[in-house]
Backbone as a ProteinNet text record, in pm:
[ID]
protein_1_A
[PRIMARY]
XXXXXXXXXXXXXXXXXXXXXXXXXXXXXXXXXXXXXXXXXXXXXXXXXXXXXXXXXXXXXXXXXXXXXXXXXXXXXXXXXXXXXXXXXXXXXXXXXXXXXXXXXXXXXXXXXXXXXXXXXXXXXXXXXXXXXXXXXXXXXXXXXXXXXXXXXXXXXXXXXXXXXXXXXXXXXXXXXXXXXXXXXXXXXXXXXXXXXXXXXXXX
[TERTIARY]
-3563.3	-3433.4	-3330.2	-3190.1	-3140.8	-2996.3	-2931.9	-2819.3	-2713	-2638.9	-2514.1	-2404.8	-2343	-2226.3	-2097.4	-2002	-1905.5	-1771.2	-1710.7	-1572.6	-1477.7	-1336.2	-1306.7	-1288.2	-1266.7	-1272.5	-1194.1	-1208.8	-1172.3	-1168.5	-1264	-1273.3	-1349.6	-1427	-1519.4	-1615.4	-1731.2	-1850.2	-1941.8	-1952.1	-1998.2	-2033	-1918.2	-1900.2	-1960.3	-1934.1	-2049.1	-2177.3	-2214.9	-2329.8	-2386.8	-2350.5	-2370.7	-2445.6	-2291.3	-2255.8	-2387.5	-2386.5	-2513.2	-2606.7	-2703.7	-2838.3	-2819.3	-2710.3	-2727.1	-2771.7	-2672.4	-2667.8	-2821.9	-2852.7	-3018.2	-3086.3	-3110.9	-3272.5	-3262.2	-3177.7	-3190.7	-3186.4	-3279.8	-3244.8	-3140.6	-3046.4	-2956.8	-2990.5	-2898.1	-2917.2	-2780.7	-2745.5	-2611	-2565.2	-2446.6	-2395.4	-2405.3	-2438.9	-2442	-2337.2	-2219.7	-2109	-2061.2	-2134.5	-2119	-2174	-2305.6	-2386	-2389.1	-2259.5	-2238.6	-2175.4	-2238.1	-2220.8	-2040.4	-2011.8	-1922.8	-1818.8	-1813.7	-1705.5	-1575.2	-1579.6	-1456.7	-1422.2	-1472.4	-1428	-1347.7	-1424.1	-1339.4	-1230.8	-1167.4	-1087.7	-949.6	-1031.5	-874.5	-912.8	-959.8	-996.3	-1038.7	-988.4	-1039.3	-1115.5	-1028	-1045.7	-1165.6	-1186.7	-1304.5	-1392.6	-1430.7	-1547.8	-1578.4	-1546.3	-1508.6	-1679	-1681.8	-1859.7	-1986.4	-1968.6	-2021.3	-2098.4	-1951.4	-1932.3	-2039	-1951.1	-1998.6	-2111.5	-2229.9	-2394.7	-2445	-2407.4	-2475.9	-2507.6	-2378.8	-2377.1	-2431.7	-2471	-2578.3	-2697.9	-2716.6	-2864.9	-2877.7	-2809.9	-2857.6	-2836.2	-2786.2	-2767.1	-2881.7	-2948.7	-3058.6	-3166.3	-3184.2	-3295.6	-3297.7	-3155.3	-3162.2	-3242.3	-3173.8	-3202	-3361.9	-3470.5	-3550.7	-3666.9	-3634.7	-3684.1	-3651.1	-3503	-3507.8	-3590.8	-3622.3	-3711.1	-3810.4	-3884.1	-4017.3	-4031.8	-3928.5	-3959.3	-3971.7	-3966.8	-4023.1	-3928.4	-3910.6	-3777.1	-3597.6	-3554.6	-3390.2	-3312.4	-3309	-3201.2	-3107.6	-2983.4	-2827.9	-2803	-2787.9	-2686.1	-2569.3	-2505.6	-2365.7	-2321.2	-2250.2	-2196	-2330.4	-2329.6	-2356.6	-2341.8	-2493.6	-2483.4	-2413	-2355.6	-2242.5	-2077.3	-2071.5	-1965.6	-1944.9	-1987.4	-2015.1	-1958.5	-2047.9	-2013.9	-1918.5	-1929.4	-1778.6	-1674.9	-1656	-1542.8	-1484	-1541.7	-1509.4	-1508.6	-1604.6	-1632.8	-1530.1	-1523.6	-1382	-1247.8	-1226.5	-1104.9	-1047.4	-1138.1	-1152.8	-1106	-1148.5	-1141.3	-1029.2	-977.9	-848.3	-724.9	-741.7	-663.8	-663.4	-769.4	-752.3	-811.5	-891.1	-963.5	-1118.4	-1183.1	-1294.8	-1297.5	-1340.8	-1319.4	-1462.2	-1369.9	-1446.7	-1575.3	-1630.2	-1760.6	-1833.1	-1798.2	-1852.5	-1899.5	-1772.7	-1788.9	-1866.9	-1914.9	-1975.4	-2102.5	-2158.3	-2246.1	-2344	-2251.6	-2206.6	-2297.3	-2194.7	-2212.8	-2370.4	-2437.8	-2536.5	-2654	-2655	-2743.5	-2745.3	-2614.7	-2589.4	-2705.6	-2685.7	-2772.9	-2925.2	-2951	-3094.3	-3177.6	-3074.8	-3114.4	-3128.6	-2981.5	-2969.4	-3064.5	-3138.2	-3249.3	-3330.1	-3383.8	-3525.7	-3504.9	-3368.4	-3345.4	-3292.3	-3335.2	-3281.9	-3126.9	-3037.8	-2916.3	-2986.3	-2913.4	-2906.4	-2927.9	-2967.1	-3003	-2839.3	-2783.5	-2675.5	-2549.7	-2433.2	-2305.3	-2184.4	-2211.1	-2080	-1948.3	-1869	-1735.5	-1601.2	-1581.3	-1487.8	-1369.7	-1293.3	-1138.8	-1043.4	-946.3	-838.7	-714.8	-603	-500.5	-478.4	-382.2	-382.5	-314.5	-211.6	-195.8	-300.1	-374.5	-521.4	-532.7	-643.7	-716.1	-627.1	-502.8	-459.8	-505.9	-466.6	-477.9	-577	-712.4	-846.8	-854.8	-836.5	-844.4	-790.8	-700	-633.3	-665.7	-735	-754.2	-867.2	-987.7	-1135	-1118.2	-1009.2	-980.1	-1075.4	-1104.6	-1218.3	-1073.5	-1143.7	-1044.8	-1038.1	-1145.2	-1143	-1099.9	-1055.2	-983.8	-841.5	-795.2	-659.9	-549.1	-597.6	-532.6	-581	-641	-604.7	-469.2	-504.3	-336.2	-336.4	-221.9	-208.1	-271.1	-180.1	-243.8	-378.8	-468.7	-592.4	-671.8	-636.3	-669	-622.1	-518.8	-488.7	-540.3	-607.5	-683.7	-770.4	-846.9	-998.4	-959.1	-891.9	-857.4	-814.4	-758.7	-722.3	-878.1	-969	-1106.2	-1194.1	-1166.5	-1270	-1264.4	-1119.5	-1078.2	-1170.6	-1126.1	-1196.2	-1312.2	-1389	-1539	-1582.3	-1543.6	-1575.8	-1533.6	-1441.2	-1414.8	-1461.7	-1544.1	-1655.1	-1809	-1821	-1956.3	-2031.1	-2152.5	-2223.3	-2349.5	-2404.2	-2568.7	-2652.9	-2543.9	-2613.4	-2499.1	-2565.3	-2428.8	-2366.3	-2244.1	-2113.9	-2058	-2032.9	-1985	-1856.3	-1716.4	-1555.9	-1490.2	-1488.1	-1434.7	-1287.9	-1175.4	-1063.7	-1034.8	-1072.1	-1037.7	-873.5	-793.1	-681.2	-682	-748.1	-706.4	-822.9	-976.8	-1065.7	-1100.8	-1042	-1061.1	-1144.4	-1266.5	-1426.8	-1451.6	-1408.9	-1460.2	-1414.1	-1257.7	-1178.2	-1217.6	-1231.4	-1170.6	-1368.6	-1445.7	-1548.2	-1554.9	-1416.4	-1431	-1450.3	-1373.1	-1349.1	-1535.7	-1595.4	-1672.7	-1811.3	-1798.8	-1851.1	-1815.6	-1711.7	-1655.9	-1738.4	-1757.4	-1840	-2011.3	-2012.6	-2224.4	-2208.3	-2143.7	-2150.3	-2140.1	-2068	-2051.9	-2225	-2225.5	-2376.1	-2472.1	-2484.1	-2596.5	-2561.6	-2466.4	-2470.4	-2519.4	-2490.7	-2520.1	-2641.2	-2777.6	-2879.2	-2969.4	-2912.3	-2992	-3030	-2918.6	-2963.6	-3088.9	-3123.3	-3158.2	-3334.9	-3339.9	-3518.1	-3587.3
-9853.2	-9921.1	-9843	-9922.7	-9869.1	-9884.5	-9780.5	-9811.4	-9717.6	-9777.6	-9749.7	-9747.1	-9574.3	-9591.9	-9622.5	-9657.3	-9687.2	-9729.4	-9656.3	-9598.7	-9572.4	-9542.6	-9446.1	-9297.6	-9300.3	-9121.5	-9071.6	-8964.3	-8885.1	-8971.7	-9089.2	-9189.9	-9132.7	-9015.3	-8951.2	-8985	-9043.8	-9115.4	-8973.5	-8889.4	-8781.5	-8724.7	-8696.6	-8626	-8745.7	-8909.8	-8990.4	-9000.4	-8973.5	-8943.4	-8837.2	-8753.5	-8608.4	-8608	-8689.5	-8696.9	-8811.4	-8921.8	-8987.5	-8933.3	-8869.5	-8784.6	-8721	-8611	-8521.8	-8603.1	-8727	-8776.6	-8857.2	-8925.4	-8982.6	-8920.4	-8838.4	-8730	-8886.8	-8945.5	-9039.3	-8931.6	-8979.6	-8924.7	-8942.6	-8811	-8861.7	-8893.4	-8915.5	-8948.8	-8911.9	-8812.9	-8786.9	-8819.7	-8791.6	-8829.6	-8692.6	-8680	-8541	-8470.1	-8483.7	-8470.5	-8351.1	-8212.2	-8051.8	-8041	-8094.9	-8074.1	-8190.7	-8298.3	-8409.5	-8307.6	-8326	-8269.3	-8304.6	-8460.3	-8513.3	-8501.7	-8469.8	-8537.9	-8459.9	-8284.5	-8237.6	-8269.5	-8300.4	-8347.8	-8477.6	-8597.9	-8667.7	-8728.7	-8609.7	-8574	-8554.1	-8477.7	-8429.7	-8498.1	-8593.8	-8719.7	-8830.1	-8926.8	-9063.6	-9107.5	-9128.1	-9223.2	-9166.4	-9085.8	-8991.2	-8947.7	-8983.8	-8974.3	-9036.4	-9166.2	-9261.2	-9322.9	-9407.6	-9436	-9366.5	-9237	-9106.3	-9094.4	-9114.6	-9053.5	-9160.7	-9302.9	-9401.6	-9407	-9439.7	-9438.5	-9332	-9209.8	-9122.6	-9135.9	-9180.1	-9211.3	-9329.1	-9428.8	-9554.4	-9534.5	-9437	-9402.4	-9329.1	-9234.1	-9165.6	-9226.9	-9355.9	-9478.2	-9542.2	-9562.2	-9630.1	-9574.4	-9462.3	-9356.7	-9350.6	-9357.6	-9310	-9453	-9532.4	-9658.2	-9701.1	-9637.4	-9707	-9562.3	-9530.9	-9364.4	-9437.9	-9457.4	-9550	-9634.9	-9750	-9821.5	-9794.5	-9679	-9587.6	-9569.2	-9526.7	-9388.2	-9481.3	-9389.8	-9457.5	-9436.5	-9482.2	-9427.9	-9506.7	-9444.2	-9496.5	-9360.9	-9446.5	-9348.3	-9415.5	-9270.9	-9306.3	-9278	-9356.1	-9296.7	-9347.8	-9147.6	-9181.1	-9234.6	-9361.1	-9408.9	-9473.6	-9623.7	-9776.2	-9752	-9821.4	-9827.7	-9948.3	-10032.6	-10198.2	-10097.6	-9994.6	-9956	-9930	-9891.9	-9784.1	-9913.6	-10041.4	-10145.6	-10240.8	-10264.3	-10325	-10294.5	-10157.1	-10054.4	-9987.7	-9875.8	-9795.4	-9830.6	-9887.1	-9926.8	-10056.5	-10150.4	-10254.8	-10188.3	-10071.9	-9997	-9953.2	-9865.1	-9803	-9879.6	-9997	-10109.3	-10196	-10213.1	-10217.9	-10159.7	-10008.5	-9946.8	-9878.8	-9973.7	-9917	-9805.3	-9713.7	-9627.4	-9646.3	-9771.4	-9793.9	-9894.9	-9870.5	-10049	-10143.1	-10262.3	-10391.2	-10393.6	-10317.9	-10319.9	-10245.1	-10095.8	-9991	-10080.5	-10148.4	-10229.2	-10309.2	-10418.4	-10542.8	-10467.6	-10380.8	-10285.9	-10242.5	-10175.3	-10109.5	-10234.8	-10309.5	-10436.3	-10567.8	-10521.1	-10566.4	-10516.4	-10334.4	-10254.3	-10274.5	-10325.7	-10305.3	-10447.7	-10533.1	-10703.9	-10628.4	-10598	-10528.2	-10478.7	-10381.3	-10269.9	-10333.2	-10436.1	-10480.1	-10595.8	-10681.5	-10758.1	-10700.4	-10540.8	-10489.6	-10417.8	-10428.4	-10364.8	-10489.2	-10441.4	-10559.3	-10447.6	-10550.8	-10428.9	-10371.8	-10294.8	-10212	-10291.5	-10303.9	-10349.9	-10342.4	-10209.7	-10225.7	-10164.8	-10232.9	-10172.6	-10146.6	-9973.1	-9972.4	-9926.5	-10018	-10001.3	-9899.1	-9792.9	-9687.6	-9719.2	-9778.3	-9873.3	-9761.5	-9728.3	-9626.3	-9672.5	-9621.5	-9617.8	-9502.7	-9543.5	-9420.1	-9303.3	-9304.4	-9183.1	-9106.4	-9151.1	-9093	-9087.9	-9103.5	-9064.2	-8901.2	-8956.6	-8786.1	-8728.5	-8750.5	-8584.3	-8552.1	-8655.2	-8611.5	-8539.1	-8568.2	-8516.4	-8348	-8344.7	-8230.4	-8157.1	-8173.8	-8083.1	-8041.5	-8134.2	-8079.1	-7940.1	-7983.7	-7844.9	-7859.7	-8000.5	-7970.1	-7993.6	-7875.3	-7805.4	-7962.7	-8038.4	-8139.1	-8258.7	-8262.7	-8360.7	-8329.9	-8223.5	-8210.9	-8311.7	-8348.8	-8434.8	-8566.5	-8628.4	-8761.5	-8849	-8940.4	-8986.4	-9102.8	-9118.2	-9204.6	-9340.8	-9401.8	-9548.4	-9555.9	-9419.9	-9442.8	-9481	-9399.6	-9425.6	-9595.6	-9673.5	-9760.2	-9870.6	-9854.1	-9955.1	-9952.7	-9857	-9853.4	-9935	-9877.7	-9928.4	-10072	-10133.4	-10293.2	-10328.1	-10283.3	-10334.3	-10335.3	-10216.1	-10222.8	-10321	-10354.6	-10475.6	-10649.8	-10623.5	-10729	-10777.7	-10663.8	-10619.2	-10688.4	-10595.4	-10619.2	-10756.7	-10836.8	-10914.4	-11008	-11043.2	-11072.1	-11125.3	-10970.9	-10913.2	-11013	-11093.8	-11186.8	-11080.6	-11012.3	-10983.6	-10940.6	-10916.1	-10863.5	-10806.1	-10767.7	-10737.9	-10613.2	-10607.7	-10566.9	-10498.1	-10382.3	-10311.7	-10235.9	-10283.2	-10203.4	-10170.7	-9997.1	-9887.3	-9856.5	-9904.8	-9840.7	-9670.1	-9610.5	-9465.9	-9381.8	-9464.3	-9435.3	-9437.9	-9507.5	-9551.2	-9466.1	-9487	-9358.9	-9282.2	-9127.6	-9040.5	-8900.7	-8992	-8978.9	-8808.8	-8729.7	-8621.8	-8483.2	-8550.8	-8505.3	-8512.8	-8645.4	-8724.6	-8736.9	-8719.4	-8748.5	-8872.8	-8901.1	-9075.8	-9148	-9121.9	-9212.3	-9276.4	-9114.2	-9097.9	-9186.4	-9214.6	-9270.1	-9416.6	-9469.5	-9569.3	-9672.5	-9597.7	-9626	-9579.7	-9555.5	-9545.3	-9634.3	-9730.7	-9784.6	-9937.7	-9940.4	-10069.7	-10063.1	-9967.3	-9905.5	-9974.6	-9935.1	-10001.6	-10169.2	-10190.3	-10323	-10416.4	-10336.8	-10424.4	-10378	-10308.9	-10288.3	-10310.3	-10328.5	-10447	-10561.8	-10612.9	-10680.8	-10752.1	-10621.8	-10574.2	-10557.7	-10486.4	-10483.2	-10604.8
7452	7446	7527.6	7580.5	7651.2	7678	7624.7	7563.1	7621.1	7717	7850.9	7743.8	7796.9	7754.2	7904.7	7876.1	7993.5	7998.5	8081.6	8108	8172.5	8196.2	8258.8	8279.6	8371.3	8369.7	8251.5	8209.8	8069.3	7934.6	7983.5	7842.7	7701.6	7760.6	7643.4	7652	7758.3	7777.4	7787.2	7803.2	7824.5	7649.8	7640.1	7480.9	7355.8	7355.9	7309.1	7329.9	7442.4	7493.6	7420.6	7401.9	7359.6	7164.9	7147.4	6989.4	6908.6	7025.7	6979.5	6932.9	7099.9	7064.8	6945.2	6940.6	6824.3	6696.8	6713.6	6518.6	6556.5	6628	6640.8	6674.9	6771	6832.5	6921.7	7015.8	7111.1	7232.2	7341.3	7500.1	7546.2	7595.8	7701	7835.7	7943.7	8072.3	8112.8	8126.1	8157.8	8313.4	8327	8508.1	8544.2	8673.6	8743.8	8841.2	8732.5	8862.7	8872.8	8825.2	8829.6	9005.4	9023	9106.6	9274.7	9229.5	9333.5	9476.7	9564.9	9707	9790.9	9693.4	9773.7	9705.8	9596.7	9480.4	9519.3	9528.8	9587.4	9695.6	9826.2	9914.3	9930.4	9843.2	9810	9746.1	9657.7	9589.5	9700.8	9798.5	9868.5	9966.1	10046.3	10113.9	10131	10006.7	9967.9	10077.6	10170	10280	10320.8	10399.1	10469.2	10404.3	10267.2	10210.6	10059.3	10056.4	10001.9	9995.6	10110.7	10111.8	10093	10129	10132.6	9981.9	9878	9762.3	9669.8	9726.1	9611.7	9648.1	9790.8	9807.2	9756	9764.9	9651.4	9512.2	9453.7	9340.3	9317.8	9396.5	9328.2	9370.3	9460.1	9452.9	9328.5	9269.6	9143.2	9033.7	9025.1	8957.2	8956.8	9024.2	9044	9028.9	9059.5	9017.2	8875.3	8782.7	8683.8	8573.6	8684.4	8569.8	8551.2	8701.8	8717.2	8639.1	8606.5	8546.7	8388.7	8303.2	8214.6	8210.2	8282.8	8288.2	8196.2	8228.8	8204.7	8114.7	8072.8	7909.3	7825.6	7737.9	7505.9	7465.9	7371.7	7266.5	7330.6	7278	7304.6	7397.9	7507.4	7585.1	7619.7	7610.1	7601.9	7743.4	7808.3	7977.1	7980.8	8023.5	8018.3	8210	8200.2	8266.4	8343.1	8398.3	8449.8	8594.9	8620.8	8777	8815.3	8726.9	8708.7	8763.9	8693.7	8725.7	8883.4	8899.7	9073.8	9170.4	9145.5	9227.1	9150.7	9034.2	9001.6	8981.6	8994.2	8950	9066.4	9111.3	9192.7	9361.2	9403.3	9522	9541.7	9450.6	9484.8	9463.7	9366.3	9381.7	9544	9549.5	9659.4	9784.5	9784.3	9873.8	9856.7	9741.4	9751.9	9776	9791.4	9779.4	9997.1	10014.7	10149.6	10179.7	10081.8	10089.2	10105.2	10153.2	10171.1	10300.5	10400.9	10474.8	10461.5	10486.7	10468.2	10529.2	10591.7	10656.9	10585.3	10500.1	10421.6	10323.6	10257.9	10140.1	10143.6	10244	10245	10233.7	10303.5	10316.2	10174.7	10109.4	9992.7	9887.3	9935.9	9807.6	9870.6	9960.5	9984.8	9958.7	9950.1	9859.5	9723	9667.4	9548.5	9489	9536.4	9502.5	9535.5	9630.3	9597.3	9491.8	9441.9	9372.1	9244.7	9170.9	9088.4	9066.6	9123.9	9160.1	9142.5	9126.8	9093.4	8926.9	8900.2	8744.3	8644.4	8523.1	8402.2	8326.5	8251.9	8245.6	8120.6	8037.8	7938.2	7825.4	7680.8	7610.8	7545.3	7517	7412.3	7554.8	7586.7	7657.9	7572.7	7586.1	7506.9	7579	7548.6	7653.7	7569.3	7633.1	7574.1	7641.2	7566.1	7627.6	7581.6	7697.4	7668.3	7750.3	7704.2	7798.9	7889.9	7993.8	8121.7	8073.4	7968.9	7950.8	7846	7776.6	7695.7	7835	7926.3	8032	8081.5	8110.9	8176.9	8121.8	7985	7835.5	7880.5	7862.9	7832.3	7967.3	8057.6	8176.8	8273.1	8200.5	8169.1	8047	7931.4	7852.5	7911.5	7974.8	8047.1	8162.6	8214.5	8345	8429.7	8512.7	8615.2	8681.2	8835.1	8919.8	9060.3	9043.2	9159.6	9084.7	8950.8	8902	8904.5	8950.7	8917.8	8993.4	9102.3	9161.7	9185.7	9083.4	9078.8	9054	9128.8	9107.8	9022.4	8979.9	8848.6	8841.2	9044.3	9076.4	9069.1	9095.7	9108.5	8970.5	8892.6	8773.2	8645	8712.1	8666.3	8726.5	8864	8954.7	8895.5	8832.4	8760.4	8650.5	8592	8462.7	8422.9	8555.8	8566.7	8557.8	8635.2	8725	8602.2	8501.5	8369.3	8253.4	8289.3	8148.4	8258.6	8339	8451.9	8384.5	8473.2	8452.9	8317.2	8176.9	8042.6	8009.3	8047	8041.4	8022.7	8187.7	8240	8243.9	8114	8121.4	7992.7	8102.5	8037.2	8012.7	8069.9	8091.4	7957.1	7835.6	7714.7	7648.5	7518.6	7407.3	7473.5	7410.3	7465.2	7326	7298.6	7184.2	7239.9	7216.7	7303.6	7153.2	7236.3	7101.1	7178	7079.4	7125	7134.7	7208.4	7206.6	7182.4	7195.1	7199.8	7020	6937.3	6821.1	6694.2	6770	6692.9	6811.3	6753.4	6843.1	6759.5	6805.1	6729.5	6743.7	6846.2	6836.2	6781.3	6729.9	6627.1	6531.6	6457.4	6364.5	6325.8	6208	6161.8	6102.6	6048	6013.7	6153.8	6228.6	6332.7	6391.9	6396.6	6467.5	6354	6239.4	6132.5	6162.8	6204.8	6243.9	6342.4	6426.2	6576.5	6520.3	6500.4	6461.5	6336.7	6274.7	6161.5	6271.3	6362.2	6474.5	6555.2	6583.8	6646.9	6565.9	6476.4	6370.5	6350	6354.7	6341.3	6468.3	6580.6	6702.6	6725.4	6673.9	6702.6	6582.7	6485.4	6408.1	6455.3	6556.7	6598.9	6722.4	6797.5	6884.5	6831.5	6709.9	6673.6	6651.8
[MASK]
++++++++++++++++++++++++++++++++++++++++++++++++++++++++++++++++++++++++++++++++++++++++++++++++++++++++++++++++++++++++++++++++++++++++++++++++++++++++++++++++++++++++++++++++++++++++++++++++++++++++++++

């Protein structure tokens, strides 16, 4: 089984990810963004390494999903290869930081890839507001997040309510984060695996 968590940046998809396995003995599948080649560069150069950034990241999107595919048991991956191309890569492209040829590009690998994978069995969507995202973002201290800029983060954030909106392909589980802030709070976090169980009852 296969069960996507998904977000925006400093939404806590990482630290759910985390908190799951522990309380189930479920597999994670975490994102690899200690070890991404492009990510500081594109931090201090949208524009100039913008395409760079996002084809990396849906190849390891795609690797990850088709490796999921494989295994036994229930694995948790933090963050959706749905995001990469419905999220970030149309941001990007709206914002003038991607051009229309990268993108069309972009978004013609993307129908491929997604044509050889089925989605996730359970999507859980971690809904926050932009000022939660700074905090979280600023309490983490990664040194190539420090300068994200606000618009950037509210373009995602328009694109994720979109997206979820949207999203026909299978059940859909949206945790207000601004409201249980699960990794504090043990109720909160009791809150959300009590929603968990209900949407995968349904699922056996």
């Amino acid at each position: 089984m296969h069960i996507a968590i998904a977000g925006n940046i400093g939404s806590g998809k990482t630290t759910l990810t985390r908190m799951l396995t522990q309380q189930y003995g479920w597999t994670p599948k975490y994102e690899s963004v200690d070890y991404n080649p492009y990510l500081a560069d594109f931090y201090n150069d949208m524009a100039r390494w913008s395409f760079n950034l996002q084809i990396y990241f849906l190849n390891r999107r795609f690797k990850d999903v088709v490796e999921i595919s494989k295994a036994k048991g229930v694995i948790v991956q933090d963050r959706t290869i749905y995001e990469d191309a419905r999220i970030f890569a149309p941001n990007l492209h709206d914002m003038g930081l991607m051009s229309s040829r990268d993108f069309d590009n972009y978004q013609d690998l993307f129908s491929l890839m997604l044509s050889l994978v089925k989605p996730p069995d359970l999507l859980v969507y971690l809904r926050s507001s932009i000022p939660n995202l700074v905090s979280q973002i600023q309490k983490r201290g990664r040194e190539y997040e420090a300068s994200i800029r606000i618009d950037y983060l509210k373009g995602l954030n328009d694109k994720y309510e979109n997206w979820i909106g949207n999203y026909r392909d299978g059940k859909l589980m949206i945790v207000d984060v601004d409201k249980l802030k699960f990794e504090e709070n043990p109720e909160d976090f009791s809150t959300i695996l009590d929603m968990i169980d209900g949407e995968l009852h349904g699922l056996f």
